[in-house]
N, C-alpha and C positions, 0 to 999 in steps of 0.2 A: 394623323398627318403631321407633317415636321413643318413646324415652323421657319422663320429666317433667321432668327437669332440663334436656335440650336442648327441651321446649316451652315451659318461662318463659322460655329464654333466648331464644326465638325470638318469644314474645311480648311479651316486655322492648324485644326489637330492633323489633319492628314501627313503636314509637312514636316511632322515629327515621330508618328506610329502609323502602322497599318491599321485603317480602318476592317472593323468586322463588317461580316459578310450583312448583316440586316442594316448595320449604319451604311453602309457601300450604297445597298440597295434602296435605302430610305433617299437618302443623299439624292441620288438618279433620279429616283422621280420628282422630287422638288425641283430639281435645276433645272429638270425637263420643263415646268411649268414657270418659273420665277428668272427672268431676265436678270434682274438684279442681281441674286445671287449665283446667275451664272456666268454673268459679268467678275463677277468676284473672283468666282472658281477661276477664272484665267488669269486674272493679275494677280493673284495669292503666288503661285509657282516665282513669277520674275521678280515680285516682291524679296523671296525669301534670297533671292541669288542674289540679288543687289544688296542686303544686308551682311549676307556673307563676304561678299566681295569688298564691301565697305569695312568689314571685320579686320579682313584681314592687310586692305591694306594700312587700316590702324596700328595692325602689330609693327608691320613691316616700317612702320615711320617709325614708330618709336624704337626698334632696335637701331635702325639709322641714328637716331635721338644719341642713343646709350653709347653708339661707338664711336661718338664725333662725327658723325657725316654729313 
């Protein structure tokens, strides 16, 4: 049975590889059972786009920065 610490870390990973088919499967039936971490599993996704988004528009200042703008 999967723990909570190997299912954030398994949901952490997701937003960067495909999960295999037995972590998929493990995964499922924990979240089925664990609020917590199925609380998790939905804020990890808007998590990752709000840091991307935050990414880039870090870039986009500093090249403003670099051209004078």
């Amino acid at each position: 049975m999967m723990n909570c610490q190997q299912a954030t870390k398994l949901i952490s990973e997701s937003q960067e590889r495909s999960l295999s088919l037995p972590e998929k499967m493990s995964l499922k039936v924990h979240v089925m059972m664990c609020s917590g971490c199925k609380n998790f599993s939905l804020q990890v996704p808007f998590l990752s786009k709000a840091m991307k988004a935050q990414r880039q528009l870090g870039r986009r200042r500093s090249q403003e920065i670099s051209a004078g703008l």
